[in-house]
N, C-alpha and C positions, 0 to 999 in steps of 0.2 A: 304523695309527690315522689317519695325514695323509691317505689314499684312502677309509679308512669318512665323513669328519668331510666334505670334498669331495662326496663321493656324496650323504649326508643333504642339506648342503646344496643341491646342485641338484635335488635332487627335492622339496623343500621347496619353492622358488624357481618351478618349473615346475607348483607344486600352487596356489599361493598368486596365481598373476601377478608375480612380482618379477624384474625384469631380470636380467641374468646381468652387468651390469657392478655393482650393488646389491647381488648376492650376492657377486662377488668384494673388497668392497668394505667387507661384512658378514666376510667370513672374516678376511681381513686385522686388522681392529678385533680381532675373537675374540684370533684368532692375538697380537695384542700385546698383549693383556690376560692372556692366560696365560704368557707370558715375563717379563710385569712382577709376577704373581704369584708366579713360582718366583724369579727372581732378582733382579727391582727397577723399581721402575717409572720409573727415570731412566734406564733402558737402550735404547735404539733399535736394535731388531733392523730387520731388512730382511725382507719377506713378498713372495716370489713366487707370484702364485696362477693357474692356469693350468687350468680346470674344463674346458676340451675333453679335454686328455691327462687329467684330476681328477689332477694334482700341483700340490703347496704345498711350495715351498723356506723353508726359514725360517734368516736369517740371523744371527749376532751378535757383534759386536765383540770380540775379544779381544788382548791382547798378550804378545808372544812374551816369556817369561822362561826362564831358565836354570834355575832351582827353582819350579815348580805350585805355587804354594801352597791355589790357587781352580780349580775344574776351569774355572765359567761366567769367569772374567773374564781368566786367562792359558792359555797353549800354550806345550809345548816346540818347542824347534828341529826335532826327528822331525816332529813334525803337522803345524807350521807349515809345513815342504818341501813340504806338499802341497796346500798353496795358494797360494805363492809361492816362486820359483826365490829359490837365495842370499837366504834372511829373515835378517834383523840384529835382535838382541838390541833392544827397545824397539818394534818396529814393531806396527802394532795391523790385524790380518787378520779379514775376516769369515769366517767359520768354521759350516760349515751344524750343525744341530741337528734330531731329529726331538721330537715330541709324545711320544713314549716317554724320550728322553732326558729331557725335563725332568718325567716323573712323573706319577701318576693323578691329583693334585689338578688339575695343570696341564689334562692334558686335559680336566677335567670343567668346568672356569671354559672354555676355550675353548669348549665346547657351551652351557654357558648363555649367553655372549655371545653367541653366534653366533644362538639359539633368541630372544633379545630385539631383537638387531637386525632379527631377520626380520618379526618382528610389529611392529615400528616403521616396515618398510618396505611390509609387510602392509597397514597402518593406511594410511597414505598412498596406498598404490595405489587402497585402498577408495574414498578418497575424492577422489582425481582422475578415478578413472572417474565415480562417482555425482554431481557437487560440480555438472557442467551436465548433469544429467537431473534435474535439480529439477524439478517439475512437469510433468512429462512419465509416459505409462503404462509400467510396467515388468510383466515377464509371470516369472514361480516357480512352485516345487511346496512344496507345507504340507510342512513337517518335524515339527511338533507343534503341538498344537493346548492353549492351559492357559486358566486360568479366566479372566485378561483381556485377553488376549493371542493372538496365532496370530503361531510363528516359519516365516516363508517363506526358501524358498533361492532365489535371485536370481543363477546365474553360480555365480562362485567366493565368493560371500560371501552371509550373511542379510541378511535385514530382519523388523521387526515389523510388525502388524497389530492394533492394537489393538481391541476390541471396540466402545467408541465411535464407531470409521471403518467399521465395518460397517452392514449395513444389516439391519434386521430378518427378513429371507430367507433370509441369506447362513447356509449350513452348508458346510463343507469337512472331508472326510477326509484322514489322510497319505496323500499322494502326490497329492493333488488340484490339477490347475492354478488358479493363480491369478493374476490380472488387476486391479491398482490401480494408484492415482496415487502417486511416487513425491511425499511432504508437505514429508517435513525431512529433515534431517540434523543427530542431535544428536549429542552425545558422552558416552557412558556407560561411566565407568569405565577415561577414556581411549581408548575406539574408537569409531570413528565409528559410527553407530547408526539406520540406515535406517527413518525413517518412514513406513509405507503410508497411504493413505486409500480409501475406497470412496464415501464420502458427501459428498465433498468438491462444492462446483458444477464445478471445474476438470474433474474426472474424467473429466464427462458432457462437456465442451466439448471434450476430446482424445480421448472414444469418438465425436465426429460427425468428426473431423478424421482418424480413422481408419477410420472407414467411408463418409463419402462422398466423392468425389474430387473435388468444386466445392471444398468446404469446404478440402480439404487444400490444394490448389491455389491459395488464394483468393479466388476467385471468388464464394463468398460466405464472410461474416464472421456471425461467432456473435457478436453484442453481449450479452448477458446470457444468466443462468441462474438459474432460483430452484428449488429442489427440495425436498421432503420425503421424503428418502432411501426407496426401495425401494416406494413407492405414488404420487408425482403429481410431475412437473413440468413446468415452463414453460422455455421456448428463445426465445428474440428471434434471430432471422436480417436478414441483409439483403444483397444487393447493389447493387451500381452500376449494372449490365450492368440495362439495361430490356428487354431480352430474355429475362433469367435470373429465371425463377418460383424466390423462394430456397424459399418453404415447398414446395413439390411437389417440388422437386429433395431437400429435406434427408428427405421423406417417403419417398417414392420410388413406383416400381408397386408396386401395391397395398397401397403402406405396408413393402414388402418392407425398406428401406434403415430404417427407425425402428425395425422389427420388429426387427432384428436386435439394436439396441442398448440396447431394453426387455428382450431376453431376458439380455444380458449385465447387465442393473439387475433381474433376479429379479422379470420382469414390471411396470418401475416404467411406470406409464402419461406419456406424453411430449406436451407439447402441445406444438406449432411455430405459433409467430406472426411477423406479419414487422413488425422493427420500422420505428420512424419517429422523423427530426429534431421531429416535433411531437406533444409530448406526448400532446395529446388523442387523435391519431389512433392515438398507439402505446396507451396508455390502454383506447382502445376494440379493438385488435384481444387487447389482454392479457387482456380479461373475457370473451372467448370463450370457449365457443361463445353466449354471450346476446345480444343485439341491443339497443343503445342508443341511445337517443330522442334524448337531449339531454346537454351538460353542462356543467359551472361549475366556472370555473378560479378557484382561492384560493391566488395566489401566494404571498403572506405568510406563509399558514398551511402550507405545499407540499400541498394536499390538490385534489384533484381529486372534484367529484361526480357522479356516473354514473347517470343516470335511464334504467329500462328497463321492458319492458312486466309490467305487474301479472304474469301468470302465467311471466312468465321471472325473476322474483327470488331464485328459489330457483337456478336455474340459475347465474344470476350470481352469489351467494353462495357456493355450494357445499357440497357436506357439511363440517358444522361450519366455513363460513368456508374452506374450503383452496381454492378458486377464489377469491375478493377475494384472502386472505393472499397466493397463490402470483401474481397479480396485479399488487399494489403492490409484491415486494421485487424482481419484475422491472423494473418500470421506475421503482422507486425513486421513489414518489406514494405519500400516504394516499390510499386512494378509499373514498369513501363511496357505497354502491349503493341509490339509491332508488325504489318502485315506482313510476309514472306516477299511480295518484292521490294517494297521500301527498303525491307533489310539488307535486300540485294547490293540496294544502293550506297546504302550507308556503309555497307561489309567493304566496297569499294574500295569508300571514301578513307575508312581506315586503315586499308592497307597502303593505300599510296600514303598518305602520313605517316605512318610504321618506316615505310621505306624510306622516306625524307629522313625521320628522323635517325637511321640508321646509317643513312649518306652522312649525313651532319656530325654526328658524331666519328662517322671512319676518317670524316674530313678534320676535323679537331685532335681529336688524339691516336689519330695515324703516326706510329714510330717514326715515319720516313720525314714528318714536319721536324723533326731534333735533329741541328746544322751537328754538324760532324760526326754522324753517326752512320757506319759503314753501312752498307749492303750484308755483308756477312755477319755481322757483329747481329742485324736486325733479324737477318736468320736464323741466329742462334736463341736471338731470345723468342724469338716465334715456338722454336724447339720446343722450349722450357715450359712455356702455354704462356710467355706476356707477349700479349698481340696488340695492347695499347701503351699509351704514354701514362694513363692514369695509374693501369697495375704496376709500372714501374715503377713510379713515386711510392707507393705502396710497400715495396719489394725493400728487405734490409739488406747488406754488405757482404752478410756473410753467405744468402743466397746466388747471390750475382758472382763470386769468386766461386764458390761450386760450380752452377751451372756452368758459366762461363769460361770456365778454366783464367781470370785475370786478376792483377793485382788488387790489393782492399784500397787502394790508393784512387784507382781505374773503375772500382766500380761506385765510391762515393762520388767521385765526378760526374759520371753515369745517372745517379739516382737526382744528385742538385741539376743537371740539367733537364731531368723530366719536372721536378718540382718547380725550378725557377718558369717553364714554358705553362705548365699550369696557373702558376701565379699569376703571370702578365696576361693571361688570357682570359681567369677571371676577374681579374683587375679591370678592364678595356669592359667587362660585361656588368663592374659594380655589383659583383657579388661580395668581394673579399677587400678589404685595404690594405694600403703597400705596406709591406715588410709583415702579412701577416702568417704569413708561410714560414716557417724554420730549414733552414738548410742542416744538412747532415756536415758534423764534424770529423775529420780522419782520428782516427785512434792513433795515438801515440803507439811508436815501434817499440820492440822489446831492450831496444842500445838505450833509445830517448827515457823510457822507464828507470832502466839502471842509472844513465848520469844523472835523472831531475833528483834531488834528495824529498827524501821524505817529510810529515810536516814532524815526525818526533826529532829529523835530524836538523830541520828550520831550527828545530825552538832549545835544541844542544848547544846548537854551533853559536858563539859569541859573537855580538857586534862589535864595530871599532871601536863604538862609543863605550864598549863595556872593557872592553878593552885597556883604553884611557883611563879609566872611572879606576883600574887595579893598578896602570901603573901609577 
C-alpha cells in the first residue's frame, strides 16, 4: 500500500508540474492525517518519504510496558529488543508501522489527503507559471467548444475563451490550434481560471511584437491601437531612429509582414500610421488614407476639426463612420470631418459672429460711453494702450498720474467711474450683485498723514475720563 500510495503520488506530481519536494511534502501531511485518524490526532508520528527508492517509513511513539494493554500506544520488552538493545520498562521507542497496519479507513484518508494537497499545489503551480504572462500571447489546442465558451489546453493546464473575446470569423474545431492574449486570471471555484482574449487591442500590439523584429527589438514602438475586432484597425507606430521608416518596416515587402498578422485577425484589414508628439499631425496621418486641407484645434472642448476635399469625405468618414471612429480612439480627439465647402460656409458664419461680437464689445466698453470724460483725456489714454473701459478699471493710481500727467485725486475718480459703469452693466446683465464691486479709496495726503496721530499716540494721550479718575 505505502509503494502503490508513493507511485500514484509521483505520477501525479510529474502529470501535474508539482515538484518532488511538494510531493514528498504532500505525502507526509497524508501520512499524518491517517495516523491521527486511526489512533489520535495528538500523536506525532515520524514520516520518512523517499520517492527515488518510492519508500515511506512511518514512525510512532510508543512505550515499553510489561502488560499491552494498547497495541498503537505500548510494546512489550520481545518488540521493544528490536529497536533498542537492553530497553527498560518506561522508555518510549519509535516503532515503524505500515498503512496496512493501521487499516482501510486509514489508508483511504491518506489518498484523499494526499489527492487535496496535490490540487492545492496544482493550483499554485498554475498560477506561478501563468501570474507574469499576463498579457502576453499564449498558443493551445480546443478541447471543447460550448455555447459561450471555448475550453483551450495551454501546457499542463486550461484556459477559457469566451465568445465575447472572439471575433466574428473566428470558428475552431477540437484539436484546433489556438493563438490569444492571455486577459486575467481569475479564480473560480478556487482554481485559478485562465482568461483568453482575441479582440482585445493588446493582442494586435503583441502579434506586431511577434512578427516583426524592429518592433520586438524596440526599435520601433507601437503607441496606440484601436480596432473593430476581425474587419478594420488602426496602429500608431513610431521611431526615434530618423532612419527607420516605422510604417514600411511594420508593413513590410509587399505588405508580406501585415499580411501575415491580418491573417492571424481572420483577414482583419490593418492600417499603419506613424504617430506624432503633435496632435494635428498625428490627427491627420490617423484619417488616412484622406488628405486634409486644414484644421482647428478646440482644446477645451478636446475636439479637433479636420477639413478635407469635398470628394474625399466619404473616404474620411468611412463606412458607417469606422474611419473617423477608428481615427479618434487612436489618438484619443473627437474629430469632426468637414467638407472644404461646408467649411466655406461655416468659416463665414464665424466670422460675421467674430465681428458681432467685436462690435458689441467696442459698444460696451467704448471709453467714449464714460459721461465726462474728455475727448483728449480719451486720447491720452489711447496713447498709453487703454483703449477700453475695462483695462481702465484694471489700471492702479499711480499709473494714470504717470501717464496722464494728473492728480492722484483725478485719477481715482477716473478709475471708480470705469469701475462703477462696469458694475451697472453687469448688474442689468445679472452677472454680478449690487455693491459687489469695490471702489478705489484716495490716499490720505502727506499734511492729513502728519495731523491724524498715530495709534501709539491714540493709546498715550489721556481721556477726560482719565483725567477726572486723577483729579
Amino acid at each position: 500500500m505505502i509503494r502503490e500510495l508513493a507511485k500514484v503520488a509521483d505520477e501525479l506530481g510529474r502529470e501535474k508540474g508539482v515538484s518532488r519536494e511538494i510531493l514528498a511534502e504532500a505525502l507526509k501531511e497524508a501520512i499524518v492525517a491517517a495516523v491521527g485518524r486511526k489512533i489520535g490526532k495528538y500523536l506525532e508520528p515520524e514520516v520518512v518519504v523517499d520517492l527515488d527508492k518510492g519508500n515511506i517509513e512511518i514512525l510512532v511513539p510508543k512505550e515499553v510496558s510489561e502488560d499491552v494493554t494498547n497495541k498503537w500506544f505500548e510494546i512489550d520488552m520481545d518488540e521493544a529488543s528490536r529497536y533498542k538493545e537492553n530497553p527498560q520498562l518506561g522508555d518510549v521507542l519509535m516503532v515503524s508501522v505500515t498503512l496496512d497496519d493501521l487499516g482501510r479507513q486509514a489508508a483511504l484518508v491518506a489518498k484523499q489527503k494526499l489527492f487535496e494537497k496535490l490540487r492545492d499545489a496544482e493550483r499554485q503551480v498554475v498560477f506561478d507559471q501563468f501570474n507574469n504572462k499576463k498579457g502576453e500571447i499564449v498558443n493551445g489546442t480546443l478541447l471543447k467548444a460550448d455555447r459561450d465558451l471555448l475550453t483551450v489546453n495551454i501546457g499542463k493546464t486550461e484556459a477559457i475563451l469566451p465568445r465575447r473575446e472572439m471575433m466574428a470569423g473566428d470558428y475552431f474545431n477540437r484539436g484546433d490550434y489556438v493563438r490569444a492574449l492571455l486577459l486575467d486570471i481569475k479564480t473560480h471555484k478556487g482554481w485559478p481560471q485562465l482568461v483568453l482574449s482575441r479582440t482585445h487591442p493588446e493582442f494586435m500590439k503583441k502579434l506586431f511584437e511577434t512578427e516583426i523584429p524592429e518592433v520586438f527589438e524596440g526599435i520601433i514602438d507601437v503607441k496606440s491601437v484601436a480596432r473593430e475586432p476581425g474587419d478594420r484597425a488602426k496602429v500608431a507606430v513610431y521611431s526615434q531612429n530618423s532612419n527607420i521608416d516605422p510604417v514600411g518596416a511594420c508593413i513590410g515587402l509587399k505588405g508580406s509582414r501585415i499580411n501575415s498578422i491580418s491573417h492571424e485577425l481572420r483577414g482583419e484589414k490593418i492600417d499603419v500610421v506613424e504617430w506624432s508628439p503633435d496632435p494635428v499631425r498625428f490627427v491627420c496621418n490617423a484619417i488616412s488614407p484622406a488628405d486634409v486641407v486644414l484644421t482647428n484645434v478646440f482644446e477645451d472642448e478636446g475636439t479637433i476639426e479636420v477639413v478635407v476635399p469635398d470628394d474625399q469625405l466619404s473616404l474620411a468618414i468611412g463606412k458607417k463612420g469606422q474611419n473617423v471612429r477608428l481615427a479618434a480612439r487612436l489618438t484619443d480627439w473627437r474629430i469632426d470631418v468637414l467638407k472644404e465647402s461646408e467649411y466655406a460656409e461655416i468659416r463665414k458664419e464665424r466670422l460675421v459672429a467674430q465681428e458681432q461680437e467685436m462690435k458689441d464689445f467696442y459698444e460696451l466698453y467704448n471709453l467714449e460711453n464714460l459721461e465726462g470724460l474728455e475727448d483728449s483725456a480719451i486720447s491720452r489714454l489711447l496713447e498709453v494702450g487703454i483703449d477700453d473701459i475695462e483695462k481702465l478699471s484694471n489700471t492702479t493710481p499711480d499709473e494714470l498720474t504717470e501717464d496722464l500727467e494728473i492728480t492722484e485725486e483725478e485719477a481715482v475718480e477716473l478709475i471708480n467711474k470705469a469701475i462703477d459703469y462696469l458694475s451697472s452693466k453687469l448688474e442689468e446683465a445679472g452677472v454680478f450683485e449690487e455693491g459687489e464691486f469695490e471702489e478705489l479709496e484716495e490716499e490720505p495726503s502727506e499734511e492729513d498723514r502728519e495731523e491724524e496721530p498715530s495709534e501709539k499716540d491714540r493709546e498715550e494721550e489721556p481721556s477726560e475720563k482719565d483725567g477726572e479718575e486723577e483729579r
